[in-house]
Each structure stands twice: as C-alpha cells, then as structure tokens.
C-alpha positions as CSV (number, residue, x, y, z in Angstrom):
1,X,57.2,36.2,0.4
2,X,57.3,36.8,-3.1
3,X,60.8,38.5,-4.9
4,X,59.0,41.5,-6.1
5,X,58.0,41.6,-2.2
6,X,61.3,41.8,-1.3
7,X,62.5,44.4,-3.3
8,X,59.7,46.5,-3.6
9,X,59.2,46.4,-7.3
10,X,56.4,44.9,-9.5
11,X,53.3,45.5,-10.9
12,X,50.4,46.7,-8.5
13,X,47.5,44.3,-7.6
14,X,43.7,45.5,-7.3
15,X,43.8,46.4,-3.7
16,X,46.6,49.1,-4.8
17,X,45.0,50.2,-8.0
18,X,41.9,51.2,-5.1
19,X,44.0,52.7,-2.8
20,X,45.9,54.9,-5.9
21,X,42.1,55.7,-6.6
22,X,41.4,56.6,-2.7
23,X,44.1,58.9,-2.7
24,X,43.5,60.7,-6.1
25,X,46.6,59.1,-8.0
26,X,44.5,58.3,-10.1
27,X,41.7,60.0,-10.8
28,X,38.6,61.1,-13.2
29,X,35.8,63.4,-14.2
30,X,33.3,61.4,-13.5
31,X,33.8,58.5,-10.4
32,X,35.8,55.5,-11.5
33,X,33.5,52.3,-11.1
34,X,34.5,49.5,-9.6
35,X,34.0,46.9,-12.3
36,X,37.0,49.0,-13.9
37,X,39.7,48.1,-11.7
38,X,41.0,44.5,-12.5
39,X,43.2,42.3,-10.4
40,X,46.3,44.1,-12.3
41,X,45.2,47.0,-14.1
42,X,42.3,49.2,-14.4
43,X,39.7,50.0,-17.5
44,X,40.2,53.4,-19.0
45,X,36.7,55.0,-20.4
46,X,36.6,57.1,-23.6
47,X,35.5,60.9,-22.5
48,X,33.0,63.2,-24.5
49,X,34.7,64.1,-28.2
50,X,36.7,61.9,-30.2
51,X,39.1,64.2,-33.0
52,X,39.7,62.5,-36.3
53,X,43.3,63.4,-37.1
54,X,45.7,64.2,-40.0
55,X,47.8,61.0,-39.2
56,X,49.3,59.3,-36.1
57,X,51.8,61.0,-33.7
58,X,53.7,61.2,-30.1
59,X,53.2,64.3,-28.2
60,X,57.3,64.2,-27.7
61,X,59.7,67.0,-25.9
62,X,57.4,69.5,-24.3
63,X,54.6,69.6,-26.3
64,X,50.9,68.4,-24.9
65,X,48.4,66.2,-27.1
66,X,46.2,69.2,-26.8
67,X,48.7,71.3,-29.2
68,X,49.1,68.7,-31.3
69,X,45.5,68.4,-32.0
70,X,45.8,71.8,-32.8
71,X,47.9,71.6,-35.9
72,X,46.5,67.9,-37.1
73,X,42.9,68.0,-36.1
74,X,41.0,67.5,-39.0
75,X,36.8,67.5,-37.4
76,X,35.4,66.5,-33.6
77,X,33.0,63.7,-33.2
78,X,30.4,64.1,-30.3
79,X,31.0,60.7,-28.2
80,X,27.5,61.8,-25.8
81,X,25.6,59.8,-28.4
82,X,26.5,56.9,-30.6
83,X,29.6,57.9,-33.0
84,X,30.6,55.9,-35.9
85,X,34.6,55.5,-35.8
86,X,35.2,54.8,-39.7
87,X,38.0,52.3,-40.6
88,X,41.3,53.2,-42.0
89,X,41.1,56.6,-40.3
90,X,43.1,57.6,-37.3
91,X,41.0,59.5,-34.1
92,X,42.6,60.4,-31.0
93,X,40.3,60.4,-27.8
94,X,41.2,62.3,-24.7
95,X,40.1,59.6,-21.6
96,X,38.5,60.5,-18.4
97,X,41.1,59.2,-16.4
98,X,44.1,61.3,-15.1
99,X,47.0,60.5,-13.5
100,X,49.3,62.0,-10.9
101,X,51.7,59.5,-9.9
102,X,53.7,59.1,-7.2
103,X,57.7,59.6,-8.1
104,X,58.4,55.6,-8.1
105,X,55.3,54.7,-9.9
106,X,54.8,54.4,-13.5
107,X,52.4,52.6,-16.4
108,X,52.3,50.7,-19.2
109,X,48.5,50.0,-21.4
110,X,47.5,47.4,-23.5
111,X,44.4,47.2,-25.3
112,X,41.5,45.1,-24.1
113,X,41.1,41.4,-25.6
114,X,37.9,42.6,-27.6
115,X,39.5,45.3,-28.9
116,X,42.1,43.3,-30.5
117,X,39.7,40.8,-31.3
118,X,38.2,43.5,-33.5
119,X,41.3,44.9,-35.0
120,X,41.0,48.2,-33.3
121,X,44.4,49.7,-33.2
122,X,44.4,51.3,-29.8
123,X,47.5,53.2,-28.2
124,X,47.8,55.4,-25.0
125,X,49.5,58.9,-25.4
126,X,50.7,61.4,-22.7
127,X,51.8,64.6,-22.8
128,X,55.3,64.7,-23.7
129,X,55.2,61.0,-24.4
130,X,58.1,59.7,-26.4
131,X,56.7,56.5,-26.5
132,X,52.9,54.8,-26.8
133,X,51.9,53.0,-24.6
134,X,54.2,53.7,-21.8
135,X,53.6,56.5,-19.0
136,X,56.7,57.8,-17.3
137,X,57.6,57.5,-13.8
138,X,55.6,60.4,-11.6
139,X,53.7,61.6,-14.6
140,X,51.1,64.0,-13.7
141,X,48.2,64.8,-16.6
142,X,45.4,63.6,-18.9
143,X,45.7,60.4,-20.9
144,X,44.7,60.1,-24.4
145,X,43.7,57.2,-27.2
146,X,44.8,56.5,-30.5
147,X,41.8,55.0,-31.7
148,X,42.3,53.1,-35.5
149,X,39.3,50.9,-36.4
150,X,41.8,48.4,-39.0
151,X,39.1,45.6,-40.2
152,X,35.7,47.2,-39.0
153,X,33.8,50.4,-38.8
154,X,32.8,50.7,-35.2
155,X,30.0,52.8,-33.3
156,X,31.4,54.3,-29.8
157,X,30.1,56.2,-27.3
158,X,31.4,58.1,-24.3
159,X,32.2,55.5,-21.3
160,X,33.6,52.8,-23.6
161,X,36.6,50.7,-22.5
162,X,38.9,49.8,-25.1
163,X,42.3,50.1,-23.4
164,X,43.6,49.1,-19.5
165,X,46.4,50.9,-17.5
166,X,48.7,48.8,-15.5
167,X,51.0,50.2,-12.7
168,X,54.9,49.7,-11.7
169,X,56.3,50.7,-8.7
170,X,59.9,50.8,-8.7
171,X,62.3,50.0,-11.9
172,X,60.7,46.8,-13.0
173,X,61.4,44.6,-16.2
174,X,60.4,40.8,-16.6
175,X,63.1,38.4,-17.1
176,X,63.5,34.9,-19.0
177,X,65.7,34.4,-15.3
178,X,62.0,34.9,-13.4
179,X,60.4,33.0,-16.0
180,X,62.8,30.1,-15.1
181,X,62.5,30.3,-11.4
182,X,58.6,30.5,-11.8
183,X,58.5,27.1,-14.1
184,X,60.2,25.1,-11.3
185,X,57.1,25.9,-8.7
186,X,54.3,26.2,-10.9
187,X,53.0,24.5,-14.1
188,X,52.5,26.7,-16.9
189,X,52.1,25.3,-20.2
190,X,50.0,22.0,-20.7
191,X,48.8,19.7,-23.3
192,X,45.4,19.7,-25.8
193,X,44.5,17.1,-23.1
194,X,45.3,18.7,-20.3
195,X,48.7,16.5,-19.5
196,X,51.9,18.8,-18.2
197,X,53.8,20.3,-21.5
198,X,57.5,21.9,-21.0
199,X,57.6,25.7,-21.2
200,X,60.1,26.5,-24.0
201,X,61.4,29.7,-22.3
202,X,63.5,32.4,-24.5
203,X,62.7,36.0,-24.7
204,X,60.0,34.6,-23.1
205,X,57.9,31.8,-23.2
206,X,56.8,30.3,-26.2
207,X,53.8,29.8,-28.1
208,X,52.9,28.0,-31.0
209,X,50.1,27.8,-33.3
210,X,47.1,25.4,-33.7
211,X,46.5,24.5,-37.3
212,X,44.9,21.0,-36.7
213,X,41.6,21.9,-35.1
214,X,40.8,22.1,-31.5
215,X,38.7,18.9,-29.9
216,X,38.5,17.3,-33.7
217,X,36.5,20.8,-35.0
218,X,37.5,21.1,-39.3
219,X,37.3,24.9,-38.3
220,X,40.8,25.6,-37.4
221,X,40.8,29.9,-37.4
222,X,38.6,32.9,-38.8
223,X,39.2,35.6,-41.7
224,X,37.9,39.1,-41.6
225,X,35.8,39.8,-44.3
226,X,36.4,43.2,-45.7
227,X,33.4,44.5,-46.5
228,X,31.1,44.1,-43.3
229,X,28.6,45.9,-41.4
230,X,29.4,47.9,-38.8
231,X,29.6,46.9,-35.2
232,X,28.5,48.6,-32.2
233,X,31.0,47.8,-28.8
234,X,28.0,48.6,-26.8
235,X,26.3,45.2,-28.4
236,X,27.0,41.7,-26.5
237,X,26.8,38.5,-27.7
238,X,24.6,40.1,-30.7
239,X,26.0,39.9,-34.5
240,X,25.9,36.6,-36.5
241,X,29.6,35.7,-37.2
242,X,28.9,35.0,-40.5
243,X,28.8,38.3,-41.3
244,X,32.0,39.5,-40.5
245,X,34.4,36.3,-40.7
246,X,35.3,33.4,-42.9
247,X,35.8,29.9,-41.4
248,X,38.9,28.4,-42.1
249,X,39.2,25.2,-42.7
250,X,41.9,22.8,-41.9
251,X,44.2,22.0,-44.4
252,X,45.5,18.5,-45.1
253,X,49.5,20.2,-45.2
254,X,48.4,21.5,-41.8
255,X,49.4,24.7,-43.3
256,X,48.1,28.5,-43.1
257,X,49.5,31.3,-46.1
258,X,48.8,34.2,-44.4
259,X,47.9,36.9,-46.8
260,X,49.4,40.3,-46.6
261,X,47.2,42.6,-44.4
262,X,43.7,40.1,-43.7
263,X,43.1,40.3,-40.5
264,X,43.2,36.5,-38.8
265,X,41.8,34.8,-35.5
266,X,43.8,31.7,-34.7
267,X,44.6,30.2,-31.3
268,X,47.4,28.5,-29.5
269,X,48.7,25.1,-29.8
270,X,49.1,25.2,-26.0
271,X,46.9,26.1,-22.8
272,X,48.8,28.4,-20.8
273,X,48.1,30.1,-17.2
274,X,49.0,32.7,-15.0
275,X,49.7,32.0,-11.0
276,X,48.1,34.7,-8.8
277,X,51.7,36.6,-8.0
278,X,52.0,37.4,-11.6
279,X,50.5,38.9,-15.2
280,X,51.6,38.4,-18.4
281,X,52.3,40.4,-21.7
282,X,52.5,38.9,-25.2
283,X,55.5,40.3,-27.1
284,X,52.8,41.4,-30.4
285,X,55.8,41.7,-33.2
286,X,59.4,39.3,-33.4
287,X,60.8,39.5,-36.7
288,X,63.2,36.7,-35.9
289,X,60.2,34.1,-35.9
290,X,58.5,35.9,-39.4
291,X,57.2,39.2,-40.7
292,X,53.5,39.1,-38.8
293,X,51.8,40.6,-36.1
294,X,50.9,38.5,-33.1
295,X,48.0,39.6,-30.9
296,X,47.8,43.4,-30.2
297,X,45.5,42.9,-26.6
298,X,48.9,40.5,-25.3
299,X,47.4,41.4,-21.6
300,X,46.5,38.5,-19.4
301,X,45.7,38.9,-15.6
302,X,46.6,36.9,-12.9
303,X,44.3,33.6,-12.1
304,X,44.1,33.3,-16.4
305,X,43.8,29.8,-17.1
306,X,44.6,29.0,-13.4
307,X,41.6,29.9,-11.3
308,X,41.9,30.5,-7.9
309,X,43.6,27.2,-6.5
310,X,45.5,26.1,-9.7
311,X,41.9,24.2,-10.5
312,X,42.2,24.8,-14.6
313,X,45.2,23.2,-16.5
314,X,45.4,25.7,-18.4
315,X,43.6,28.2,-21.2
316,X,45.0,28.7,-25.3
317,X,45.9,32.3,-26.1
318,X,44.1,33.3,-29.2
319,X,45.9,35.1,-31.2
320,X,45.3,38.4,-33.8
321,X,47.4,38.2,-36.8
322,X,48.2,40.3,-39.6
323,X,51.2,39.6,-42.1
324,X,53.1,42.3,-43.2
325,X,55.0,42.9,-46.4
326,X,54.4,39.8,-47.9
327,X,52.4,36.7,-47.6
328,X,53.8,34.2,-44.9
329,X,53.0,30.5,-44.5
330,X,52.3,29.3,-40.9
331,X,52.6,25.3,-40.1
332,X,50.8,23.7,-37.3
333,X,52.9,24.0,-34.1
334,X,55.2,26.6,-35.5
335,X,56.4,29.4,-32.7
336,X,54.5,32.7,-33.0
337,X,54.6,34.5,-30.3
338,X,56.1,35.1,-26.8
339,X,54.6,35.6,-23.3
340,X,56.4,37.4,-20.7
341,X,55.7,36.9,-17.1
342,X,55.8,40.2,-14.6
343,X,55.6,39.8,-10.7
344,X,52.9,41.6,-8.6
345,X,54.2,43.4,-5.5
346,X,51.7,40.9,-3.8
347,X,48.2,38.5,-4.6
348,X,45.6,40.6,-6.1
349,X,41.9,40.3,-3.6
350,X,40.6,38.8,-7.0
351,X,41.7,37.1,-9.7
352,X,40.6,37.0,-13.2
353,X,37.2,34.7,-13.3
354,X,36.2,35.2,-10.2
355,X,32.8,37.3,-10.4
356,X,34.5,39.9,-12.2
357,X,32.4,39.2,-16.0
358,X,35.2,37.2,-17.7
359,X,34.7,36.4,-21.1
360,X,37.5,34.7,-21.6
361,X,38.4,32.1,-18.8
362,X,38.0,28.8,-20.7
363,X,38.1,29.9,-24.1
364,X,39.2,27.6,-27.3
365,X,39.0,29.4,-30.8
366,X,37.0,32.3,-29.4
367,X,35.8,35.5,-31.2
368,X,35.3,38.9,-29.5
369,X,32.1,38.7,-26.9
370,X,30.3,40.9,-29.7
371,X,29.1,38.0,-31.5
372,X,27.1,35.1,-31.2
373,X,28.8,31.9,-30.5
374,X,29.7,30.0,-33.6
375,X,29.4,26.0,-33.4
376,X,33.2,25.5,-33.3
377,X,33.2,27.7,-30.4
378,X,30.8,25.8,-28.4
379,X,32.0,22.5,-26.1
C-alpha cells in the first residue's frame, strides 16, 4: 500500500477522475469523452467564443472572469468555425468543463505537451482565482483559458484541448523526502545507452541538457523562426518543419547562447520515467540555475518512460526554452530544469502508452505531433 494510500492524500488516478465525472464533480455542456480523461488528469475543451483582451489578469477577491471581461474585452471570436488566434495578443476562453468539488478536493493544470511545443502560453483562471493555474479546494464554477499564441499564429476551433486538469484530494505537496524514498525502489534516471544513471535529487530531480547530439545526429535542438505560417491544432503530422524551425547544429564548444526571447526545442541529457503510483511536474522557471524558461507543458503521467512493467529504461524530457533579459549560454550537461514527483492515491487502470494515442512515449528530440517527422527525429 502506497503512502498517499495511507494517508489519504494524492493526486487522483483515471478511475477517480470517472467516477468525479459519474457524480457531476466534474462536469460539462456537452458530454465529456472518454479519450479526455488520462491516467492522472483530464483534457479540458475550449467552448464556443474566445475574447481577445486588453491584457492578462486574475479574477482575484470576489470578482468572476465574466466581470472582468467586462471591463478588458476588447472583440469576441466565434470558436463554431475555424478562428485564427493571432500571436503576441492575449484571448481568454471560457472551457466547457465545470467544476464543483468536493470540500477535500482541489486542482492544479498544466498545458498539454503540444501546446508548449508550440509556444502557446496557456493558463487556467477561476473565479475569484488568486493564482493561475491552481483551483482551490471545493471550488464550485466555470473554468477559463488564458490563451497567448508566443512564436505562432494558430487556428482553433471549439472542442480543442490545449490544457489538462489534475485533481488533489487532501493537503498534498511533493517532497525531495518522497523523491528519495522512491529512488531506492525504482530506477528513475538512466543513461544515452540505456545503463542505470544516479538521480541527482534537490528541489527536485535534476535534468540536464543535451548539447552533443542524440544517437551521433549533428542536429542537436530547433529555433523558431519568426516569421511563419500559421498552424492549425486541428492538423496532425501535416506541416514541413522547415517552415517553422531552424536546425541547430552541434557546436564543437558543445555550447548553446541562447538568445533573448527565440523560442528553443532542446531535449534532456537523460531518459527519465515515471512508476505507475506517481506523476510528475517540471518546475518551468529556477533563477538559481540561469535567467530562462524551462518547458511550460512540465506534465508527465504515470507509465512515461516506464511502460506498464518497467519495460522502457527510460524517455528524455524535451524541453521549451526561452531566455529572458539577456542572452544566456547553455553547455552540454548543464542543469536546467527540475522534475517533481507527486503520489497517486492508488495505480491509474491505464497508464500513459497504453492505447490511449501517445505521442510521446519514446521520444528523442521531438517536435509537436503537428509536423512531419524530421530525419533527426527518426530512429
């Protein structure tokens, strides 16, 4: 029996998520599909109007999103048919999904790896939310998106998922204590070749970066290019990277100068994965390790990198990076980010990869799904 089993506080697995849906904890306009409910979280689908706003805000104290809309609303864009979502400018999105929690219960979103992977900035609001991202305990009401298209312009529709809700029963935080007890009985960080590494745990675990090339490819991250066509969420597997991203080639100082405010894919030194009793977040900003952004989709479900007997030694995390304030040099095997570990109040029915569409599962150096494979990309 696992800890959070014991005390009666973690993170909700799939078979709860369906029950919370059962009961009408959660809850939407139109019926919540089952492809939306993950093995620790559930898609949430962008309703019928998107409202460019003003600028960005928190619907704090006692005022609703709705109110605020009133004073910062600027046009509303009809998300029935294909929209355009213009880049640089900020739209908020009421969501289908509603929520009334129970008392003990409450949330925390993230958005979806493909929406990071195509700089959307995407942040969950509630009414009388004094924070993004985070839903309070027992919070009854309507959920909302901060939408913010960074690198592309991007065509949405009503239906889209670019954010997932996960759920906390009880007064739960992860702990560099957990993270300890969990690297004695499991393996969680290996090797380029698949050999056992040693998790470096503090605030955390920690990853570094790969700026040699992964399997001997020259092609060691990608660039946004600023001036690109638009692309539409709805398309799989469709636009010619070329396009949109620079290759970046590895550099004989093994070195990276990020420059302030390009938009970067690059990918982990290590292969991580996540047992079946627990999920993981990836900490996006640490100014003690340099003035960039790492990865704004940090989610990763339970059975990432793992499958479902501990068959895959591990997946790399890739990572979304933007400098900030000034340009910022990046060496091969330098610490950039931090994954916390959070434990499930028991095994999910499913874990990620098993039937459930993963794009993800084995990745190297790996773009969002909306493009075709480049040839570093392919094994």
């Amino acid at each position: 029996m696992s800890s959070a089993t014991q005390t009666g506080r973690g993170v909700l697995p799939l078979q709860a998520l369906e029950k919370m849906v059962a009961t009408g904890a959660i809850r939407a306009r139109n019926p919540i599909l089952p492809e939306q409910i993950q093995p620790s979280s559930i898609d949430l689908r962008l309703g019928h109007e998107a409202y460019r706003v003003r600028a960005s805000f928190l619907a704090a104290g006692s005022a609703t999103v709705t109110s605020k809309l009133e004073q910062y609303r600027l046009h509303t864009i009809d998300l029935t048919r294909p929209a355009v979502l213009e880049k640089g400018c900020v739209y908020i999105v009421p969501l289908q999904e509603e929520l009334a929690l129970p008392d003990h219960v409450s949330g925390k979103a993230n958005p979806k790896s493909s929406t990071g992977r195509l700089d959307i900035f995407t942040r969950l609001i509630t009414d009388e939310g004094r924070q993004f991202e985070i839903v309070p305990r027992g919070y009854k009401g309507r959920l909302y998106a901060e939408v913010v298209p960074r690198t592309f312009s991007i065509v949405v529709r009503e239906g889209e998922r670019l954010s997932q809700l996960r759920l906390f029963e009880g007064d739960y935080q992860s702990s560099d204590q957990l993270l300890r007890k969990l690297e004695t009985e499991e393996t969680l960080v290996f090797h380029a070749d698949e050999s056992k590494a040693e998790a470096a745990i503090q605030n955390g675990l920690r990853l570094s970066v790969d700026l040699e090339g992964i399997d001997g490819s020259p092609i060691i991250g990608y660039r946004a290019r600023r001036h690109s066509p638009l692309v539409d969420l709805a398309k799989i597997q469709h636009y010619n990277p070329s396009e949109f991203w620079e290759p970046i080639y590895r550099a004989e100082s093994r070195a990276l100068i990020l420059d302030t405010e390009d938009f970067y894919i690059l990918a982990s030194r290590e292969k991580v994965r996540i047992p079946p009793m627990y999920a993981a977040e990836m900490v996006p900003y640490d100014p003690t390790i340099g003035e960039f952004r790492i990865h704004y989709a940090g989610f990763f479900d339970p059975g990432f990198g793992y499958g479902s007997r501990g068959e895959i030694n591990g997946t790399r995390a890739v990572l979304e990076v933007r400098s900030h304030e000034v340009p910022f040099i990046m060496e091969h095997g330098q610490v950039v980010a931090s994954l916390v570990f959070e434990e499930l109040l028991e095994r999910p029915r499913v874990l990620y990869g098993e039937g459930m569409g993963s794009s993800y599962q084995r990745q190297g150096l790996k773009l969002s799904k909306h493009f075709k494979t480049p040839p570093s990309e392919k094994n």
